[in-house]
N, C-alpha and C positions, 0 to 999 in steps of 0.2 A: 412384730408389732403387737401391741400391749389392746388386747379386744374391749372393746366401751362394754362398761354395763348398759342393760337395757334401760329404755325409758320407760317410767312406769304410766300406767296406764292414768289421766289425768280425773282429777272431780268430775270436769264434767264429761268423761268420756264412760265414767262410771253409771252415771244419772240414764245416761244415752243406753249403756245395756242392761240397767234395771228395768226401763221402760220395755224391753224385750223381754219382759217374763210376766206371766201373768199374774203369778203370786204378788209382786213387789205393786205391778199397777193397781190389781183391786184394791191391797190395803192400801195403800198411795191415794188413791181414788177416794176411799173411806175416809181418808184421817184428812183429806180436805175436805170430805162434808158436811164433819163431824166438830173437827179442831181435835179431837186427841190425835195422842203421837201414833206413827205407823210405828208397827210392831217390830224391833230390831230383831232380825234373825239373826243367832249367834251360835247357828247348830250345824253347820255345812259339812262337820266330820261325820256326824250322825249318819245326816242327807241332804241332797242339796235341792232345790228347787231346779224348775227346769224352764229355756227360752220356748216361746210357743214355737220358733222352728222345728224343737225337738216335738215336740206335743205333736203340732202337724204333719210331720213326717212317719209318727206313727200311727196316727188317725187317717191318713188319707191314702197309706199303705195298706191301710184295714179295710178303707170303705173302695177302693179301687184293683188293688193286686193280691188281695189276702189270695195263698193259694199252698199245697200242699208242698215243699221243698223238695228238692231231689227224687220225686217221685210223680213217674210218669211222664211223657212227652208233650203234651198238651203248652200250647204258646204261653197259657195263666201260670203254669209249673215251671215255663222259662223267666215268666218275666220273676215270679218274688224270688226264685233261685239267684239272680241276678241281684237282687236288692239285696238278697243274705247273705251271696259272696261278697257284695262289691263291703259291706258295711265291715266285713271280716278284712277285708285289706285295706281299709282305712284307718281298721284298728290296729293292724299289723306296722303302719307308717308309721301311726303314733305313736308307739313304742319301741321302734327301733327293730323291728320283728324284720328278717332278712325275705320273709314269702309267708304268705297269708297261711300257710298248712300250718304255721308254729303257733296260731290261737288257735283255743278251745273255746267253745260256750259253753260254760258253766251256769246255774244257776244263782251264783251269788260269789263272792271270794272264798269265803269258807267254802264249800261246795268244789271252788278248784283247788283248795287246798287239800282237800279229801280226796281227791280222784288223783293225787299225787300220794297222798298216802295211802291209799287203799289198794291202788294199784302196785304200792314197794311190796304189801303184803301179801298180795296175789301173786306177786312172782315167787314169791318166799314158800308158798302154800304150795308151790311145783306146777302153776300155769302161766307159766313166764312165756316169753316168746323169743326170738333168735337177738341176743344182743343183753336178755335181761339178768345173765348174773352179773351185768354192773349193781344191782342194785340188791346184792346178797348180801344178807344181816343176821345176825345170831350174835352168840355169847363170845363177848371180847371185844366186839362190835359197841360203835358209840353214835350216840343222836347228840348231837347237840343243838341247845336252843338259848334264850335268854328268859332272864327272871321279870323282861318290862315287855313280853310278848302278848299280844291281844290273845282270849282264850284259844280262836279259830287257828293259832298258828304257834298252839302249845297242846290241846287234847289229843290231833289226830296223830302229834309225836309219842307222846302219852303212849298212845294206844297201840305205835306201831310198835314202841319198845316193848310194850307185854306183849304183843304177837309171836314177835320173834326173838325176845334172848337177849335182844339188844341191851347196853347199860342207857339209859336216860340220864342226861345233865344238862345243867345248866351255868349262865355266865352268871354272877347276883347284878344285882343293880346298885348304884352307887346311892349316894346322899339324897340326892338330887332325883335320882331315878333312872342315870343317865348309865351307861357304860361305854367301854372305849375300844380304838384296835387294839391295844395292848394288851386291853381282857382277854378279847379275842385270842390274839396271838398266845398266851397263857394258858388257855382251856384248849386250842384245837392240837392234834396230835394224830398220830399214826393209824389210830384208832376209831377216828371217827370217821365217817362215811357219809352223815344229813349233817348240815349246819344252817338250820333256817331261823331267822329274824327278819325284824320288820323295816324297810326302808327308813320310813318315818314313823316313830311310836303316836299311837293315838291318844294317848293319855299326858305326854311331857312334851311331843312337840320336835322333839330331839331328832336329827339327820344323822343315819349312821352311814360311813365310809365305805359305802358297798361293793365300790370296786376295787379295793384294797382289800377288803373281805373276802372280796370273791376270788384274786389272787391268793393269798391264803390257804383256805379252805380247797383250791387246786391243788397246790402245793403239796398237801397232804393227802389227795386223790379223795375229800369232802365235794358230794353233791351241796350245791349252795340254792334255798328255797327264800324266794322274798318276799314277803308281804309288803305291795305296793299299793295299800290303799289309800294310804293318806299322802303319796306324793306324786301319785300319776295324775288325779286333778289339779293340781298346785302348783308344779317345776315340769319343766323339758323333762324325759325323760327315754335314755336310749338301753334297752337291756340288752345289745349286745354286746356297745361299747362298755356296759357296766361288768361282762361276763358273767352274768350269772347262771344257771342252771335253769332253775323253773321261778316263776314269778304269776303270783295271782292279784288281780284287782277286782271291784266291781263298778257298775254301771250309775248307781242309783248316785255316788257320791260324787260323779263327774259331768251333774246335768243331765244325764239319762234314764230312763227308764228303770225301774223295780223289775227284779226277777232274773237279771242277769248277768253273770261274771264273767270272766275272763282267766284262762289260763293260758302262760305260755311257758313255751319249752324248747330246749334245743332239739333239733331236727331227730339227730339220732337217737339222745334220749328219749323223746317221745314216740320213734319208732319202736323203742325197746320195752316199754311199757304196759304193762297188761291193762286191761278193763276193767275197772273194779264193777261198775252196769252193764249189762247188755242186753240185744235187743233188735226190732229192728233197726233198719238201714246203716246197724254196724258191721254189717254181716258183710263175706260175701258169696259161701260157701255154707249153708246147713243143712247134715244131715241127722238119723237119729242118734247118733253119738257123738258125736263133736261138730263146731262152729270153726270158722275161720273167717277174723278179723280185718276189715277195712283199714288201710292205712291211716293215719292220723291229717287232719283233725275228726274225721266222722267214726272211726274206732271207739273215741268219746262222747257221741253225741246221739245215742239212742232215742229212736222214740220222736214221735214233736217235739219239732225245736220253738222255742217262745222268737218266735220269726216279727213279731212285731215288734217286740223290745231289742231284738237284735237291729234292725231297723232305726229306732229310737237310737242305739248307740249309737250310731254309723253318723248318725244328724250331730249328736252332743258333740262327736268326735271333732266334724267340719265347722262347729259354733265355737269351739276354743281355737282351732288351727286357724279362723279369721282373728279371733282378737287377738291372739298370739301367747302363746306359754311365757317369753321370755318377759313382755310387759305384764301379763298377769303376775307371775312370780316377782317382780319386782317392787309392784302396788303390793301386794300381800303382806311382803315383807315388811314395806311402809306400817302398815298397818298393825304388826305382828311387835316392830320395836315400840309402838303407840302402848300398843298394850302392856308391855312390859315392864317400860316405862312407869305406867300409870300404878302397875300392881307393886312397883320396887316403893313406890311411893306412900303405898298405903299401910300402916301398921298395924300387926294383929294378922298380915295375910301372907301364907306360903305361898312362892311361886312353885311348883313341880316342872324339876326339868331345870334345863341349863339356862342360865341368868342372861347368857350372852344373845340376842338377838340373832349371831349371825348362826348359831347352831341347832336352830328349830325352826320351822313353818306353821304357819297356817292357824295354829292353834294355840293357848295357853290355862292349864287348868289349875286352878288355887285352893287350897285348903285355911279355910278361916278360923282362927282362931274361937273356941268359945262355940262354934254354930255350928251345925250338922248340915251337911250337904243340901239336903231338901228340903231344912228350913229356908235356907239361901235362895233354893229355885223356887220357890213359893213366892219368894219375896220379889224375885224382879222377874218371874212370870206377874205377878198383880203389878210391876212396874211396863210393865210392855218388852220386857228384854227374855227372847226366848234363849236357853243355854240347854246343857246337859248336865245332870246329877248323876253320882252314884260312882260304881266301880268302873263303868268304862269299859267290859269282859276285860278287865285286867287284875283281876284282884289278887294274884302276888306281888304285882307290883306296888298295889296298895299298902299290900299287909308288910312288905319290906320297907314302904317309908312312913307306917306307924300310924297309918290311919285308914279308916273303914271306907270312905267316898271320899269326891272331890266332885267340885263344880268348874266346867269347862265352858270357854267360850271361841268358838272355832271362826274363822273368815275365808270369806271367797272372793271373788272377783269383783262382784257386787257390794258387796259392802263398802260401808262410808264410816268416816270419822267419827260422825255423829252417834255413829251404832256404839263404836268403840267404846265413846266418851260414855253413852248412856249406861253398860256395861259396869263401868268405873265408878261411876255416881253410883248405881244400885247397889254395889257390892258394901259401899260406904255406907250406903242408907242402912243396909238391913246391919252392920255392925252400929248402928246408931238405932233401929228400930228395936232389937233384941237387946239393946244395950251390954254388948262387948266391944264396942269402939274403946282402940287405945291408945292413950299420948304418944307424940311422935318423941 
């Protein structure tokens, strides 16, 4: 039987969970006292705002169970230990995670994407652990990445190739900015060992096939690294069904809390993994010559944990599993053709990234004929439309499709038509205010 699309989330079901975040009601609140327009947020790839659920549940963790984790016996050290594991197997739900030991807390996605590479390099350097010549690299040896990768998930490959010997490549990016499985399948080879890219590109919007990738890169005995920033707040998503190896997100852009990421990893793999920090309560064994590590997830997690914002996750996590991924992603989508639409419409402006609505999420960033990036966000920031300018930390993938920045405008769950449309109208304006509007 042929499964319904979801139903997307409705106007007024939207209106209903803007009034659930603080940011949306104060200016909501203003721009009826005022009569100017509330200020369209169009930056949710950036960061996203948060429901006061989440805000509350870190505040009154704070003012009620703040207490040290995993340390000490005391009832206060049970209960936020409780609140730290429970938020960590929520996030484990959420993503498909088969047992809560396969997340890390990270400090940010970069952050788990480094403690993935920093650790291939630790084993490399001869402090590997029982299991870690999987992740043995030198000359002949190949990393492979893409050329429309965010910088966080192209330096610390960079780096691990000059560590060890390794060759560094990459897939190029097409016209568009876009690349395919068929690149894929063309660059990987016997040879390579890391094949990391990003779910969904931050800069085009673009959905890559990652379970098809992630077969692949098996195939060839390639570890497969994902950057799931921009589609873990957006779409369902299950990284086991997807197979892939390790996968990082963060916190800040899924309604929760600054400070904290997420890594995850297959069981064994991240048994096998060395420490690139360590420290306390990684430990379990120190003497004056050698340590010996905690199994995973606390082998990674030295030191205070940011136990509030982990907290805060756990909230954002159960704020989306009520409204549901499958209707968010469906409104999004709404939204995302809206935009498309409106930018195929307008002349004088590049869309970056694939024209087809059904091949990106969430986002779409234009290049305007005639106008530099930050003239453009000048211009519908003094219009009330917030967006993003500049490289996006992507800037090969800039520089392969022949331009310095681009202005993006990203959507969430929250978002409304009206944002879109204003969006559309500003872009218009400021090609008519700098005077490069051009004939259709």
């Amino acid at each position: 039987m042929e499964t319904m699309p979801a139903l997307a989330l409705t106007p007024a079901e939207v209106a209903e969970l803007r009034a659930a975040f603080p940011y949306f009601a104060a200016h909501d609140a203003s721009a009826a006292r005022t009569g100017a327009p509330t200020p369209a947020y169009l930056d949710a790839a950036a960061t996203s705002q948060r429901p006061a659920e989440v805000l509350d549940a870190e505040r009154r963790f704070l003012e009620t169970a703040n207490a040290a984790v995993h340390r000490g016996t005391s009832g206060a050290v049970g209960t936020a230990t409780e609140a730290f594991e429970g938020a960590r197997a929520a996030v484990a739900r959420f993503v498909g995670a088969a047992a809560p030991e396969q997340i890390v807390w990270a400090e940010n996605a970069t952050d788990a994407l480094n403690i993935v590479a920093l650790g291939i390099a630790e084993a490399n350097a001869g402090l590997g652990l029982a299991g870690s010549e999987r992740f043995a690299l030198g000359p002949g040896d190949e990393i492979l990445v893409t050329e429309a990768e965010h910088h966080a998930n192209l330096i610390p490959w960079q780096r691990l190739a000059a560590k060890t010997g390794a060759s560094f490549r990459y897939i190029p990016a097409r016209e568009d900015g876009t690349w395919s499985l068929d690149d894929a399948r063309a660059a990987l080879n016997e040879r390579t060992r890391i094949f990391a890219f990003a779910h969904v590109s931050n800069a085009t919007g673009y959905v890559a096939p990652v379970a098809e990738l992630a077969e692949l890169a098996r195939s060839v005995g390639a570890l497969t690294v994902l950057d799931a920033c921009q589609s873990v707040p957006h779409i369902p998503v299950d990284f086991a069904a997807l197979g892939v190896d390790f996968a990082a997100f963060s916190g800040h852009k899924m309604l929760g809390p600054n400070g904290i990421g997420v890594l995850y990893g297959r069981p064994e793999l991240l048994a096998a993994l060395p420490p690139s920090r360590t420290g306390g309560s990684a430990i379990t064994k120190v003497t004056m010559e050698r340590a010996d590590f905690m199994p995973p997830p606390m082998r990674f997690e030295p030191g205070t944990q940011p136990v509030s914002q982990v907290v805060g996750l756990g909230a954002a996590v159960s704020f989306l599993e009520a409204v549901g991924m499958e209707r968010a992603a469906a409104r999004e989508h709404e939204l995302v053709e809206r935009l498309v639409a409106g930018i195929a419409a307008t002349p004088g402006v590049r869309l970056l990234g694939p024209s087809d609505p059904a091949h990106r999420i969430a986002l779409a960033a234009v290049s305007i004929e005639g106008l530099h990036a930050h003239d453009v966000g000048q211009f519908l920031d003094e219009q009330g439309v917030l967006v993003r300018v500049g490289h996006h930390c992507a800037q090969p993938l800039h520089r392969a499709l022949g331009i310095t920045s681009s202005t993006r405008a990203s959507v969430h769950l929250t978002t409304t038509e009206d944002e879109v449309d204003r969006f559309l109208d500003a872009i218009r304006g400021a090609q008519r205010y700098f005077g490069v509007e051009v004939a259709a």
